[in-house]
PLY file of the C-alpha trace (Angstrom):
ply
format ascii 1.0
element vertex 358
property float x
property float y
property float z
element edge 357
property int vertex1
property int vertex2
end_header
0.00 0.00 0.00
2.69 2.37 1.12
4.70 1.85 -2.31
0.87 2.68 -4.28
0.59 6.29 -2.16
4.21 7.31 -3.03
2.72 6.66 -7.01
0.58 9.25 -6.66
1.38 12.92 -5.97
-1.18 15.26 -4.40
-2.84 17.82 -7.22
-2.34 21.74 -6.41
-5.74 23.66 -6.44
-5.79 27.00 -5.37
-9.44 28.66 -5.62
-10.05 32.51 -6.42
-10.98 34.69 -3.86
-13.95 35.19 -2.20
-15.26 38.49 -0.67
-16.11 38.78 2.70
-16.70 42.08 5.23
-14.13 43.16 7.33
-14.46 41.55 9.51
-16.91 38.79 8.62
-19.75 37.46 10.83
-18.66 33.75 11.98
-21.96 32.72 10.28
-21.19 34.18 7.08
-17.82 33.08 6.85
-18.36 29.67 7.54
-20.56 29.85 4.65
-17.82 31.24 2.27
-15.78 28.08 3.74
-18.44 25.76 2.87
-18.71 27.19 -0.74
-14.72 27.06 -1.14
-14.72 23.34 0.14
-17.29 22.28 -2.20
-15.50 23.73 -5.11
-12.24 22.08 -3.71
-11.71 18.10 -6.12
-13.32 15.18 -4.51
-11.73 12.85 -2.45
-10.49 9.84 -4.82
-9.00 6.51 -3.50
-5.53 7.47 -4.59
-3.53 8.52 -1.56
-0.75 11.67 -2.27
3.08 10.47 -1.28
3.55 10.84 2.79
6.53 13.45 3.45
7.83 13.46 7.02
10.85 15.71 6.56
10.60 18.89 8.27
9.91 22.00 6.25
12.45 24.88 6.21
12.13 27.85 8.33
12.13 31.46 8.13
14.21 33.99 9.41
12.08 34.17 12.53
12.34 29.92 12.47
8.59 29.54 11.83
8.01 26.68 9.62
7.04 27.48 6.31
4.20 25.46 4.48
5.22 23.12 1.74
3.57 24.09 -1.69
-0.24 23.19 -2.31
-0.74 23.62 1.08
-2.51 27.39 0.96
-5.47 26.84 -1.09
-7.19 30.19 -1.24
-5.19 33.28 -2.60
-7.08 35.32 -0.65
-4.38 36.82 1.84
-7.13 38.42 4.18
-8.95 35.39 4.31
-5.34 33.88 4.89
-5.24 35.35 7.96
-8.66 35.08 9.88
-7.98 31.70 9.53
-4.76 31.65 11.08
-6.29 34.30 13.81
-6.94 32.00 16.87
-9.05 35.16 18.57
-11.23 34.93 15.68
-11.59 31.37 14.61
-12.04 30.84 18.72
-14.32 32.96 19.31
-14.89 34.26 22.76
-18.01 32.93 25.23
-17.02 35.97 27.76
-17.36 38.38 24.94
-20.44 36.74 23.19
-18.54 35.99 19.84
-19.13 32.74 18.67
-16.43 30.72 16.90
-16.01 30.18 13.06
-15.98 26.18 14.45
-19.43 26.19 15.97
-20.50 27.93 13.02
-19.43 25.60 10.54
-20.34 22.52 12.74
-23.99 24.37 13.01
-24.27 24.44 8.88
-25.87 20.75 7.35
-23.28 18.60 5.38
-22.84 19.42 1.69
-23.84 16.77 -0.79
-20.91 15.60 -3.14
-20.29 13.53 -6.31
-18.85 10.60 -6.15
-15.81 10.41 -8.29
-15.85 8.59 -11.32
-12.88 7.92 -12.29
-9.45 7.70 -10.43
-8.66 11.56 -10.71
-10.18 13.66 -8.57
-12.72 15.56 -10.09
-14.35 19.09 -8.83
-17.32 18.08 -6.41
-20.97 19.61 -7.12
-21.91 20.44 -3.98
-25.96 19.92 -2.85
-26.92 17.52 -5.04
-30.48 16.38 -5.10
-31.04 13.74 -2.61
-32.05 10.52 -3.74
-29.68 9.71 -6.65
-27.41 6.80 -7.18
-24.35 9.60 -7.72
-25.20 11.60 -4.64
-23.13 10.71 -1.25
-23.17 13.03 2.20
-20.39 13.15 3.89
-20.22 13.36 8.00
-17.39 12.90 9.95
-15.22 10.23 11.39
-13.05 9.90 14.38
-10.14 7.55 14.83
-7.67 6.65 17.88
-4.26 6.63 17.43
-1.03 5.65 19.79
1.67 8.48 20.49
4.02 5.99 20.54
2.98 2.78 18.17
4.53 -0.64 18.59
3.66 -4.11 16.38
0.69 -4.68 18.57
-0.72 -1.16 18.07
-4.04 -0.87 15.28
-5.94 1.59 14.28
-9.48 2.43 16.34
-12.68 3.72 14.93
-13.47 6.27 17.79
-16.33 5.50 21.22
-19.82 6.51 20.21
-21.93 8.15 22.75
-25.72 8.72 22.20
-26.75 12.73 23.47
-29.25 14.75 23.61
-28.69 17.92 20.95
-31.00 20.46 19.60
-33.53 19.79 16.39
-31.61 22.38 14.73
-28.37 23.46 15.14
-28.37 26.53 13.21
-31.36 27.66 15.13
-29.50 26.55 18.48
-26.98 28.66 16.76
-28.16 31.88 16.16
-30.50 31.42 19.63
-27.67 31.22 21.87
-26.14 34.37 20.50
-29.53 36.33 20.57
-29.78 35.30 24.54
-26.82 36.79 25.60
-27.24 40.06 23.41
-30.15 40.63 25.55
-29.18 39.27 28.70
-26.60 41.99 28.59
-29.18 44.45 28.36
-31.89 44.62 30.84
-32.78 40.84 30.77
-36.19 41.13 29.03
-35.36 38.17 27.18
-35.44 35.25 28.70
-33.28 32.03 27.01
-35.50 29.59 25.16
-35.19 25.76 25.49
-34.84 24.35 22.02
-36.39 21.15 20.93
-34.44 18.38 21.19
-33.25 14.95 19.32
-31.22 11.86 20.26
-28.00 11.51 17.99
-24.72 9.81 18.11
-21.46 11.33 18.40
-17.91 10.65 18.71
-16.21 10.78 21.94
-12.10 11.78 21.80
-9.95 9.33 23.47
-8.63 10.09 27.01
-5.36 8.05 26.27
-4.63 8.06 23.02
-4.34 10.84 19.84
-7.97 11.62 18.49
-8.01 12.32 15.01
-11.26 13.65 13.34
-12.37 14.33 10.24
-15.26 16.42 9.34
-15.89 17.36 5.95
-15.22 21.40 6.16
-11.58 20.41 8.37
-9.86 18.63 11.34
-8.94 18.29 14.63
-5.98 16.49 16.09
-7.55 15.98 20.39
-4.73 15.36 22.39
-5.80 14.59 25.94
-3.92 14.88 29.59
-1.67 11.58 29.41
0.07 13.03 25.76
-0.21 16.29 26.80
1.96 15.09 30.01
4.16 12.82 27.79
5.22 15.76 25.05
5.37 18.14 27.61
7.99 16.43 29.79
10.01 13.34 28.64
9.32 14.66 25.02
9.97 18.05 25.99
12.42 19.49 23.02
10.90 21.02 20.06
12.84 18.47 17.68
11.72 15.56 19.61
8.10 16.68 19.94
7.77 17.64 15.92
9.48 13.92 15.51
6.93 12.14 17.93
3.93 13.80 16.19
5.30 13.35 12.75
5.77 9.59 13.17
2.63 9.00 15.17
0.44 11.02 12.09
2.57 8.89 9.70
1.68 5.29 11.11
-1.53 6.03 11.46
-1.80 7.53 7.43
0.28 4.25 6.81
-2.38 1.82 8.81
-5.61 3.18 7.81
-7.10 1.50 4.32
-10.27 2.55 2.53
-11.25 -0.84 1.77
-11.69 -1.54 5.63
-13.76 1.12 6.35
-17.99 1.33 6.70
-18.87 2.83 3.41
-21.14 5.52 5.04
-17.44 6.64 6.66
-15.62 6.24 3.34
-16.06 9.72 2.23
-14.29 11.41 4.81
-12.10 8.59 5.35
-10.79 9.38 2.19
-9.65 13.14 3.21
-7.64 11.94 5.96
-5.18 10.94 3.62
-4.58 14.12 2.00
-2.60 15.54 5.02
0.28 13.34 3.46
2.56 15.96 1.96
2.03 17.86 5.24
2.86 15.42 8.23
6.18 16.91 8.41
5.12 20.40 8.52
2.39 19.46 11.15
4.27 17.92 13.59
6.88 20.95 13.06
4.84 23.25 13.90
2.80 21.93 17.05
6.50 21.99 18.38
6.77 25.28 17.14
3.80 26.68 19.05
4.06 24.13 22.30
4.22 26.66 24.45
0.74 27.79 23.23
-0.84 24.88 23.37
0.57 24.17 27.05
-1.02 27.21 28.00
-4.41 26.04 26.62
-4.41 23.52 28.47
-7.20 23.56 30.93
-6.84 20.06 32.70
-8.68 18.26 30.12
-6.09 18.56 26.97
-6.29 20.58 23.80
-7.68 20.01 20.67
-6.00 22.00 16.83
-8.46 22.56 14.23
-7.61 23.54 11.14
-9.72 23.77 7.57
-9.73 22.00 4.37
-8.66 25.12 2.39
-6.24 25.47 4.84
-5.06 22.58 6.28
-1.65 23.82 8.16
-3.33 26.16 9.61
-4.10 25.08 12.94
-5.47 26.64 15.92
-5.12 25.22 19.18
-7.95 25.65 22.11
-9.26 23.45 25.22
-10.96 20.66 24.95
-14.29 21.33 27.17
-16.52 18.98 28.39
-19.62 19.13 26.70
-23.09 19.35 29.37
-24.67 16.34 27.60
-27.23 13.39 28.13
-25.33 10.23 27.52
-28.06 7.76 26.51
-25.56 4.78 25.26
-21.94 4.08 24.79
-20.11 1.72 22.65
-16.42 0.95 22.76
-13.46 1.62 20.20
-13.41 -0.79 17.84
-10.38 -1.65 15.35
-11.15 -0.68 11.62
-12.24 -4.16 10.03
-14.68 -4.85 7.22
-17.06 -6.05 9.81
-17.19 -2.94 11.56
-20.36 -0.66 10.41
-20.81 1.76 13.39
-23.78 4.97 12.30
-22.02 8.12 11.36
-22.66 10.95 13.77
-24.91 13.98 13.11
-23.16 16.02 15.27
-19.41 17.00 16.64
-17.45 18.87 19.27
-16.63 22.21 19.09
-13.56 23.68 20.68
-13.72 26.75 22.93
-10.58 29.37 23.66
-7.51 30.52 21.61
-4.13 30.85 21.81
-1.56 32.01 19.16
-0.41 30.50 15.90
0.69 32.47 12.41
1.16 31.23 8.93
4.09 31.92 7.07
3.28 31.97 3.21
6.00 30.30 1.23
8.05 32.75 -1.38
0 1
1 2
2 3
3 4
4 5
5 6
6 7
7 8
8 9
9 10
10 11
11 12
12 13
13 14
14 15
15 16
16 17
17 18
18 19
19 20
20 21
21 22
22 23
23 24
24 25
25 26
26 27
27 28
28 29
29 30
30 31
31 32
32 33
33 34
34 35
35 36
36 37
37 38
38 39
39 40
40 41
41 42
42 43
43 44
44 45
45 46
46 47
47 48
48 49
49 50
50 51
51 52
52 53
53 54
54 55
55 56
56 57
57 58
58 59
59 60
60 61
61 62
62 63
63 64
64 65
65 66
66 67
67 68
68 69
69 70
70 71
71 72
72 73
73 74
74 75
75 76
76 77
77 78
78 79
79 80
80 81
81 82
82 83
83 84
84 85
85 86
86 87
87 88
88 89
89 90
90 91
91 92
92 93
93 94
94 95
95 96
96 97
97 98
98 99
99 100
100 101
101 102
102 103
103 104
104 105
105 106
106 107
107 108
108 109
109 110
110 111
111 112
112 113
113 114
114 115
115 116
116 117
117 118
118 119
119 120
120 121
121 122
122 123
123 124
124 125
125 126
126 127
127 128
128 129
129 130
130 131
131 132
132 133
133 134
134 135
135 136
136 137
137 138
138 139
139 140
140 141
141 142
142 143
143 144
144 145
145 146
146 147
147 148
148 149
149 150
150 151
151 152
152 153
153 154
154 155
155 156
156 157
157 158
158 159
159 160
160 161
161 162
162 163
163 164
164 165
165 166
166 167
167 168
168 169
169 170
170 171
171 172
172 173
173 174
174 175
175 176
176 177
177 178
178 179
179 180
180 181
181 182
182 183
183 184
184 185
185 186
186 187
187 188
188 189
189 190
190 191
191 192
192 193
193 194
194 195
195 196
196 197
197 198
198 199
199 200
200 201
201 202
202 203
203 204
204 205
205 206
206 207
207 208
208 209
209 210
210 211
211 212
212 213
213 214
214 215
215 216
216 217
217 218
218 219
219 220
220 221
221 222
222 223
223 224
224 225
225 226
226 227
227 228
228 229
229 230
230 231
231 232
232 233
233 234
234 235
235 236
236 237
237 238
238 239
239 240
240 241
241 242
242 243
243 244
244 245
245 246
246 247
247 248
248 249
249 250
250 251
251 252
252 253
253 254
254 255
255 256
256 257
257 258
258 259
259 260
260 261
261 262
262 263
263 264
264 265
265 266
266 267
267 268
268 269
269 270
270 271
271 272
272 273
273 274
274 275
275 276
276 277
277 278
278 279
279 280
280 281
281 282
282 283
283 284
284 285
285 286
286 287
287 288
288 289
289 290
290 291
291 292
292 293
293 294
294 295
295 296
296 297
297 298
298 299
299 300
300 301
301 302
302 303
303 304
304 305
305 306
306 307
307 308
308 309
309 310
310 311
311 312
312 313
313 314
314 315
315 316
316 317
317 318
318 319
319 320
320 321
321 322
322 323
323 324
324 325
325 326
326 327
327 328
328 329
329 330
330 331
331 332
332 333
333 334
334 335
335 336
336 337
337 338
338 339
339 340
340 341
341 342
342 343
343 344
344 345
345 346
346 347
347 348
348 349
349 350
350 351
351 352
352 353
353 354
354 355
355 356
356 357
């Protein structure tokens, strides 16, 4: 398998820019995210070559991105996403984060490829046909440290209790505390609720989700601990993250996966050409993401149409009504867990820039 991905190199796409206000609602720019994602090539079977060596630095040693990486040539919209303040969000401040707002928005319809290049996606197709496939999210567990014995985990499942509608939740929660701050006339609603399944982020190992607008790496208390201290220089942290993001890219196979998880399954593997640069440049922000750290780990998110750019926050215990649980379960054709409706949001922000190549 590992000789077929080095076959196949990973196609540059770089979309035009998009205007947005300065600056942008969360709301409205998670919809200009959603319509650069859907313009972005479907997800094929090929998988782009793996490249673990680190990238080179600039003058202030901030790692900078390998080519193909920076999708968008917008430069403005560059840089909210690289803005942790922004993307974050800020629940003392009432500003809610780009994440929650793209989490809030329903999952684009795609095309399924039809051949073995990647071909542009038509995004909201009408439900119903044979060439129409939604894409959720997955989650998969992942060793820091992975021996012989080690495999690859399709993620816990937890049944909760959300809201009907998420935008509505949404734009609700935001309208409560615009008026709470006033003279309280308002007073919060209590949205209709549904039972759905989500993924629940190891508290041992590396969490790795995919949803199909981005990513987030969860890296609970015991790694936290583990890079912090006997990991604790840059070059051996960037080394410990590179390897652990390259066995699991080298140990996951779409043939063993659910097919309602294929399609963003498939993304996973497009972080290839940048598993050097990401494990570079958690190291190069660790002291950020130690200082997010709020006892229960921290969680980087990062986009599609910018994938190296990513933001590191808390990871905070959602308030939720665990109906069932189900345990982690290695990826095997037999294994045909629901997709999840719904996913975690990460709350806070700390620092982290992106250096565009020259």
């Amino acid at each position: 398998m590992q000789e077929q991905c080095e076959a196949v190199g990973e196609q540059d796409l770089v979309v035009e820019q998009v205007a947005v206000s300065d600056p942008p609602e969360p709301a409205t720019l998670a919809q200009h995210i959603r319509a650069l994602i859907t313009s972005l090539p479907t997800a094929g079977p090929e998988c782009p070559p793996v490249k673990t060596d680190p990238p080179p630095l600039d003058a202030d040693g901030r790692p900078i991105p390998p080519p193909g990486a920076i999708r968008i040539k917008d430069p403005k919209l560059v840089k909210l996403l690289s803005d942790p303040d922004f993307m974050n969000g800020s629940e003392d401040n009432g500003r809610a984060s780009v994440w929650e707002a793209l989490d809030a928005l329903d999952v684009p319809k795609y095309r399924k490829p039809t051949s073995s290049d990647d071909t542009p996606g038509q995004s909201d197709g009408e439900p119903g046909g044979d060439d129409v496939q939604s894409q959720g999210d997955v989650m998969l567990y992942c060793p820091l440290h992975p021996t012989e014995d080690s495999a690859v985990e399709l993620a816990n499942m937890k049944v909760v209790e959300v809201p009907v509608s998420k935008m509505d939740s949404f734009h609700q929660s935001r309208w409560n505390f615009l008026w709470s701050i006033t003279v309280g006339l308002v007073r919060a609603q209590t949205p209709q609720t549904k039972l759905v399944k989500t993924w629940v982020p190891s508290t041992t190992k590396i969490s790795f989700q995919a949803m199909w607008w981005g990513y987030r790496i969860y890296l609970p208390p015991p790694i936290m601990a583990k890079l912090s201290s006997e990991e604790g220089e840059v070059l051996k942290i960037a080394g410990t993250i590179t390897a652990a993001l390259t066995w699991l890219l080298a140990h996951v196979d779409p043939y063993m996966v659910p097919p309602p998880l294929l399609p963003v399954f498939l993304l996973i593997r497009k972080l290839g050409p940048y598993v050097g640069y990401i494990g570079t440049f958690i190291a190069w922000i660790w002291g950020a993401v130690e200082n997010e750290d709020k006892g229960n780990g921290v969680c980087m998110t990062a986009t599609w149409i910018l994938p190296v750019a990513l933001i590191p926050s808390a990871i905070k215990v959602a308030a939720t009504t665990p109906a069932t649980s189900s345990g982690p379960v290695a990826i095997s054709p037999a294994s045909t867990p629901n997709a999840p409706t719904t996913s975690p949001a990460p709350a806070s922000s700390v620092s982290a820039g992106i250096t565009t190549p020259t």
